[in-house]
N, C-alpha and C positions, 0 to 999 in steps of 0.2 A: 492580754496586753493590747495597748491602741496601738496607731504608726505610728514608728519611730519611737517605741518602746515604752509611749505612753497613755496607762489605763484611760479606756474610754471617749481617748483623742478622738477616732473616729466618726464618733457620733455628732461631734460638734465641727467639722470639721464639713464644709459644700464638695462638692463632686471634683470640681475643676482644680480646688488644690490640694483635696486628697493625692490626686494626679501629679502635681508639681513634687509634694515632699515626696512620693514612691519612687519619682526620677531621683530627685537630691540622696534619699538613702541608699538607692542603688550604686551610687557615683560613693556616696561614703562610709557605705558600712556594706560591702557584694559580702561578706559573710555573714551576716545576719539575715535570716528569716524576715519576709515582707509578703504582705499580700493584697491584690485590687487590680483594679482594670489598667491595661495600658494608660497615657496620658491625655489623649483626644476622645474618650468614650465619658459619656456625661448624661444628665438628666436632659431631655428634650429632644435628644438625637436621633437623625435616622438614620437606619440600615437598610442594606441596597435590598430589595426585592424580589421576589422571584422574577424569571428562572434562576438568578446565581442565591446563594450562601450567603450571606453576612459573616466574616469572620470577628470572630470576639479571641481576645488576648488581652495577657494580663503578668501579673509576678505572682512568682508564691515559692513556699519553700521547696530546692527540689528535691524530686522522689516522692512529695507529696500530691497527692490526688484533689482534683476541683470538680466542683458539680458547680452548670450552669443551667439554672431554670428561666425558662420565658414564660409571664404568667399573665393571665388578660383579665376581665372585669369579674372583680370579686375573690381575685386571689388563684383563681384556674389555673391550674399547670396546664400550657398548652405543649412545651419541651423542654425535656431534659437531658444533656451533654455532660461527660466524662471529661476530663485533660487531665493529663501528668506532666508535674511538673519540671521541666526538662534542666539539668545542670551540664555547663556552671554557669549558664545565662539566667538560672532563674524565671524562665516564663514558660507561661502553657496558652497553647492555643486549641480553638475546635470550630466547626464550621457548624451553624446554626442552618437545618434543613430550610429552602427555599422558603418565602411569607410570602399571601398575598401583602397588597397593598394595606395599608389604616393602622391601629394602633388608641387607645394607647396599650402600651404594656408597661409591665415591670421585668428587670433582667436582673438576674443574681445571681452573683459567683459565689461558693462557699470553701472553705479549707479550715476542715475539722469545727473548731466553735465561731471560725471566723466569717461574716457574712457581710457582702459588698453589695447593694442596690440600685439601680440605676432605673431612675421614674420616666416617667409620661416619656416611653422610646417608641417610636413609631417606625414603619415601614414603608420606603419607598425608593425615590431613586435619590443617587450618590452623584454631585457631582463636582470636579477640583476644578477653580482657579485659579489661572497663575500667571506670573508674567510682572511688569515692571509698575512704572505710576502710574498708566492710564487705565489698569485695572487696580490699581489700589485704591484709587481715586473715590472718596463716597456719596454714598447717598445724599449726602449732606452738601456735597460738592454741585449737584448736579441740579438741583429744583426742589422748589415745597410742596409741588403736588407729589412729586416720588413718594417724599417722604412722610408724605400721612397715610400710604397705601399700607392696610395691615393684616397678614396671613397669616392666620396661626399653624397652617400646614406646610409653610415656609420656613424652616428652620435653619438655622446660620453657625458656623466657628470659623474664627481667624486665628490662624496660628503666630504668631510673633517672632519678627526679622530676626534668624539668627544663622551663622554659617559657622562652618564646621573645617577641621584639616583632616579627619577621617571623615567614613560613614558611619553615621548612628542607628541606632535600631530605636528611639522613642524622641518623642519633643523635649525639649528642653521645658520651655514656655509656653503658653496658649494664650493671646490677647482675648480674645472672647471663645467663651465657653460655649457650647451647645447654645441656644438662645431662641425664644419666639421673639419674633420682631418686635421692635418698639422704637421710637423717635430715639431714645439714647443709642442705642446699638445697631443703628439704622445710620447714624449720623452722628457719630463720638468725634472727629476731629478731621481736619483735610490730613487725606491719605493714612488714613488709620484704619477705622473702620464703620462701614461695612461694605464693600465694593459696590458702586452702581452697577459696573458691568454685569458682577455676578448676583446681583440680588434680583434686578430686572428680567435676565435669564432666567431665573426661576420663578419668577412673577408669571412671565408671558409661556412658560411651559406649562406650570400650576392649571393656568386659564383653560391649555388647551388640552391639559392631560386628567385635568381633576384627580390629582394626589399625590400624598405629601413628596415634597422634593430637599433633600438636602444639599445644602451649598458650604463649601472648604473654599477658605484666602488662604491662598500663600501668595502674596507679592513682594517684591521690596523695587521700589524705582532705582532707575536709572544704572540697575544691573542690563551683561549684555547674556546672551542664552547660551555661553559657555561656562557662565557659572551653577545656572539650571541644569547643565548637562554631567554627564557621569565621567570619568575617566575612558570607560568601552567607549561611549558613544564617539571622546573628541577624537582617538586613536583612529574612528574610521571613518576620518575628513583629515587624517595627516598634522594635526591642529598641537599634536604634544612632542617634544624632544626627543631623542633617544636614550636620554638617561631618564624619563618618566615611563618608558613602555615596559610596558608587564607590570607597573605599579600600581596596587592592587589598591591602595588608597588615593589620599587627591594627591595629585601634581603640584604642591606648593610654588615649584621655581613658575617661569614665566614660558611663552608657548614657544614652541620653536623659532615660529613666523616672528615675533614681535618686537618691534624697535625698542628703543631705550626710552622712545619718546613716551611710549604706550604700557607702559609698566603697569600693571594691574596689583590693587592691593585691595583688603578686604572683602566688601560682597562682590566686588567685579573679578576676583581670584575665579582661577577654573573649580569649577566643580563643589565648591563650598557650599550653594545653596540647594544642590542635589544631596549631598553631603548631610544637612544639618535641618532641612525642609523638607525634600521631598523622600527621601529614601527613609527616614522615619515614618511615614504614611504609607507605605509597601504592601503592609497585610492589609488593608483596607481595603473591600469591596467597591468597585465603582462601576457606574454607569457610563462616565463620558468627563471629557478636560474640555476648558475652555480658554482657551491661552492669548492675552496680548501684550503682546512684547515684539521691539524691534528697532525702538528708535535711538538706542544705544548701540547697535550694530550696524545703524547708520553711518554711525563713525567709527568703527569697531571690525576687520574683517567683515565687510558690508558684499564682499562676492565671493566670500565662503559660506554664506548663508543657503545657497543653493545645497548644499551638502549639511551641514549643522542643524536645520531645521529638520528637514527629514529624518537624519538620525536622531535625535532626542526624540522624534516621534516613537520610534520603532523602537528604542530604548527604553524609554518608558512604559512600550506595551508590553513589552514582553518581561520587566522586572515587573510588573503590577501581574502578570497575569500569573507570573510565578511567586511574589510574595504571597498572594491571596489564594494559595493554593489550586489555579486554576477557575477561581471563582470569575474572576474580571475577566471579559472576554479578550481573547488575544487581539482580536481589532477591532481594541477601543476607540470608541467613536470620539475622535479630535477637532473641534473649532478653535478656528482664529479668527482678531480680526487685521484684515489689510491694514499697513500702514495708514494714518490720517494723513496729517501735513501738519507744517511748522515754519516756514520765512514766506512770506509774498514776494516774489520778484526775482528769489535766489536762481542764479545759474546752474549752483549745485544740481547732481541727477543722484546723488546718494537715497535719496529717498525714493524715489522712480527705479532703481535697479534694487532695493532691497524686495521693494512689494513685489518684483516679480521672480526675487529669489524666493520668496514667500510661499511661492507656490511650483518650485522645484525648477523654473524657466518655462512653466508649460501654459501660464496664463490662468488655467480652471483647473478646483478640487473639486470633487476628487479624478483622481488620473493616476497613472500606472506610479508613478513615484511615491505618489501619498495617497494610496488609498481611505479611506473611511475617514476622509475628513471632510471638512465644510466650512465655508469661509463669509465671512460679513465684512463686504469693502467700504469702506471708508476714507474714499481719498475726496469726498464731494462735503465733508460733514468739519471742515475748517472752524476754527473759531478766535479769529484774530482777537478778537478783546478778552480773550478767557482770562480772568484775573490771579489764574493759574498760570501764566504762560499760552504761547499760543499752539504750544506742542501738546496743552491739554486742555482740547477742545471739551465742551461741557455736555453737548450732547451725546449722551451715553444709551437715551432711549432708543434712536435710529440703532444706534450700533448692537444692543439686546435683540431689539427685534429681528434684523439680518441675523443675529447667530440663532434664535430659535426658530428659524423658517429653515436653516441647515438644517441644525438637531432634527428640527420633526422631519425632514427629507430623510437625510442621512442613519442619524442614528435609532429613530422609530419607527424608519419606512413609511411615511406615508406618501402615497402614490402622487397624490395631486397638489399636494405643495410644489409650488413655484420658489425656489430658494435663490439661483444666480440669475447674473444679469446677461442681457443678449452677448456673445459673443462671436466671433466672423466666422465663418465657414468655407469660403470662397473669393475668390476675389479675379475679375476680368479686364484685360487694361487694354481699353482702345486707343491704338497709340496715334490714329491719323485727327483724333478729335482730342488730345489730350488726357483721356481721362481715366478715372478708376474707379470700378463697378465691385465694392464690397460688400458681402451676403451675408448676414447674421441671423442665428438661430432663432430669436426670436423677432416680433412684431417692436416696430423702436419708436420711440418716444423723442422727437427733436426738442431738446428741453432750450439750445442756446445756442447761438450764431458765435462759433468760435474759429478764427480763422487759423488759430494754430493750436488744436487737439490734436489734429493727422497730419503726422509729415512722413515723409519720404528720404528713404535713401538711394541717390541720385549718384554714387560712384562704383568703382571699383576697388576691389583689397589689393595688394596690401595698403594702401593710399588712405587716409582717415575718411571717415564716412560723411556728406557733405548733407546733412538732414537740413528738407527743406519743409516749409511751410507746405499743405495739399488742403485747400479751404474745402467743405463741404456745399456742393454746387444743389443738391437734393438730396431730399431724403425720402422714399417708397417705399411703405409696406416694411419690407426685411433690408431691403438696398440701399445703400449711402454710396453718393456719387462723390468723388472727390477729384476737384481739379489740379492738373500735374506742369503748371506753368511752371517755365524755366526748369524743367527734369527732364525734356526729349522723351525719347522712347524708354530708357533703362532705368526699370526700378528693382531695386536690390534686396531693399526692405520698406518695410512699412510697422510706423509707431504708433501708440494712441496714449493720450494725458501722459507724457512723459515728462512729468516736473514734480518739481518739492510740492507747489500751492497749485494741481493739474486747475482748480474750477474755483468759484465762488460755492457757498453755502449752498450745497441742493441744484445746481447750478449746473452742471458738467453737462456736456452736449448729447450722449447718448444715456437712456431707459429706457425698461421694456414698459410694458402696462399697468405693472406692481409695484412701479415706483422703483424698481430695485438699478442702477446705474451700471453700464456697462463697464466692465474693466478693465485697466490699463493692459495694455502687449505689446511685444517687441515682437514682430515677425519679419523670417527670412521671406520675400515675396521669388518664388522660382518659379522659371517658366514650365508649364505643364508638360512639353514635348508632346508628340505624334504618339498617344499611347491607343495601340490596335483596339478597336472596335470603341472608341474613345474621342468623337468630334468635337472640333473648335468651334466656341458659340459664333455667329453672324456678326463680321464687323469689328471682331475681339479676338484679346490673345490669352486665354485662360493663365492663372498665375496659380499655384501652389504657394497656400499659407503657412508654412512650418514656424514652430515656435522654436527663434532665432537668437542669439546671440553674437553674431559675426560683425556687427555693423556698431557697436557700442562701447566705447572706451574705456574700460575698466572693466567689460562685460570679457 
């Protein structure tokens, strides 16, 4: 018999929605015999690479045995796998010994006369992203030269918006199937498919890794990242009621914290698109996430982000490294990117306090909060005329390249990639000449005479904080001098780009030599004190730069 219990269906029947009807028959006939690959396994796909497994999963009758073969040019068994088929969920899984890199292959599940194939599957690395419209946003959205570039070792799926009031164990839908790139599936519709961010990303890794790289969409815009997140995750930011704790599914009613105003309904509900998105992807082998999301949490618990972000990190590693049977390293390599911008002129600082909950209050990833991640800022890369809105800026290439200068840092080790931008290290404040003598890690780039990037806080607590202007008087080598007119001697803290629109396009007053832009922070500035065998420079009052929160309203 074919699926769905008719003769020969199968054979006429493509990969992708062979996939859909084994979902539909599980949902409407769980006691019927069915058999095939999970729903995201498809012709053209790849699988993660050595060192990890590839896991492979599927349906079939249970009690019943599966053989899976991987075969190479000419029909070669290169391996063959056992599964039993587990009841009453109906599915068998096995872990496919590590691959080098290339491909192509053929994969096939069999049960009894029944046999499942999956062509031109290759090996390489895996990698998810996710997040709201500015990684949904496509190829097509972004430029015609993107979109003539063509990689046939670039392979793509988007999975299709759907959220969930439990967690699922398979998709529902798959917008694009497995796929070698082409102008259609490159650029099918604004914010459809196929992400710039994530397609770029694997452009500019391809280039520098030479082999094949897979890339998974899961976006939906103008969700905020508690619906990305799991029920565990919101519990350990305080974020669910107490009639939702210990509830092992989503949290339907609304957050504890949450007005009447802020009523969240469908994909903005907690935890639905963890629910119906991502936790269907679970057993899935990966390499590394590339997440941008945030400008909903703008307005959204925008300083609980400090906490919410990191947890979904760590949530997410450790459900992936446990779905994929320890295949997926426990510290998955995570990018983001920085907030952009979105009003010219606005007062608001919601988008200035997000980016730097962004990165747990500490200014630079990776850092003891968030290890093994890496980060692409974007608060210089504005794009006031975007015919998207100006909340989605068009330039997506800047933003790919910043996350694959992480990636090869961070998650491939390589030594001598330059990934962030200078950040301060020190800072000395002479108070009988006004000024203040700021030390960054690297070599700085004065890109733009900005009289209010650096300001100061010029008070004491409990008393609101009276940030003033601190213009930059020079800039040497590592050092920016900045002047502390009208601040006296008592500086409390010290800011940098703290606004919605910090710079114009490319614009912002600090880079290193790589183009890469310095990034925003809040720092406590405290006096160093008389610390034993520890002198005060000549002329100066050494200041301790700790990453601050005290001096920020909302903060």
């Amino acid at each position: 018999m074919g699926l769905l219990g008719v003769p020969g269906l199968r054979l006429l029947l493509p990969s992708p929605l062979r996939a859909s009807l084994l979902v539909l028959r599980a949902r409407c006939f769980p006691s019927r015999a069915m058999f095939g690959f999970a729903s995201y396994y498809g012709d053209h796909m790849v699988l993660q690479k050595e060192p990890a497994g590839a896991v492979v999963w599927g349906y079939g009758e249970p009690g019943a045995a599966v053989t899976v073969v991987l075969s190479g040019a000419g029909g070669l068994v290169v391996m063959k796998k056992t599964a039993r088929v587990k009841g009453p969920s109906g599915t068998w899984t096995t872990v496919l010994d590590p691959m080098d890199q290339g491909g192509p292959y053929a994969l096939t599940a069999g049960q009894g006369s029944e046999n499942v194939t999956l062509r031109d599957v290759y090996f390489g690395d895996v990698w998810l992203c996710s997040g709201q419209s500015n990684m949904a946003m496509t190829v097509l959205q972004v430029g015609s030269a993107v979109r003539s570039c063509r990689l046939s070792a670039v392979r793509s799926c988007r999975l299709r918006q759907g959220s969930g009031r439990a967690q699922l164990d398979d998709l529902e839908r798959i917008d694009l199937p497995w796929s070698i790139p082409t102008a259609e599936n490159l650029g099918h519709g604004n914010f459809t498919y196929f992400s710039a961010v994530c397609w770029l990303l694997g452009r500019y890794l391809y280039e520098a890794l030479r082999y094949p790289l897979g890339l998974v969409e899961a976006a939906w815009g103008g969700t905020p990242i508690e619906a990305w997140s799991s029920p565990r995750a919101l519990r350990a930011c305080g974020l669910l009621g107490d009639a939702e704790r210990g509830t092992p599914e989503l949290p339907f009613s609304l957050f504890s914290s949450i007005s009447p105003q802020q009523q969240l309904s469908g994909p903005q509900t907690p935890s639905v698109l963890w629910n119906a998105m991502i936790h269907p992807l679970l057993n899935m082998t990966l390499r590394g996430v590339a997440w941008y999301q945030g400008e909903a949490n703008a307005f959204l618990h925008t300083d609980q982000y400090n906490c919410t972000f990191p947890a979904l990190i760590a949530d997410w590693r450790r459900a992936f490294h446990a779905g994929s049977v320890g295949q997926t390293e426990l510290l998955l390599p995570f990018g983001f990117v920085q907030l952009s911008t979105y009003r010219q002129q606005s007062p608001a600082d919601s988008f200035a306090r997000l980016r730097w909950h962004q990165t747990a209050d500490l200014g630079v990833v990776p850092n003891a909060r968030m290890p093994g991640t890496f980060m692409a800022v974007a608060m210089d890369l504005g794009d006031e005329r975007s015919p998207y809105g100006s909340i989605h800026p068009r330039d997506k290439q800047n933003v790919a390249h910043r996350l694959q200068l992480g990636a090869r840092a961070v998650a491939y080790g390589e030594k001598n990639v330059i990934f962030q931008g200078p950040y301060p290290t020190r800072a000395v404040l002479e108070v009988t000449r006004g000024l203040l003598n700021v030390t960054y890690s690297q070599e700085l780039v004065w890109r733009r005479r900005d009289t209010r990037a650096f300001e100061v806080c010029c008070s004491s607590p409990p008393s609101p904080c009276g940030w003033l202007p601190a213009p930059v008087v020079a800039v040497e080598s590592r050092r920016v001098t900045l002047a502390l007119a009208g601040c006296g001697g008592l500086v409390l803290a010290l800011r940098y780009a703290w606004a919605e629109w910090p710079c114009d396009y490319q614009s912002c007053v600090l880079y290193n030599s790589w183009g890469l832009p310095a990034p925003p922070f809040l720092l406590d500035a405290l006096a160093a004190g008389e610390t034993p065998g520890r002198s005060q420079p000549a002329g100066g009052r050494e200041m301790l730069l700790l990453p601050g929160s005290r001096f920020s309203p909302g903060i």
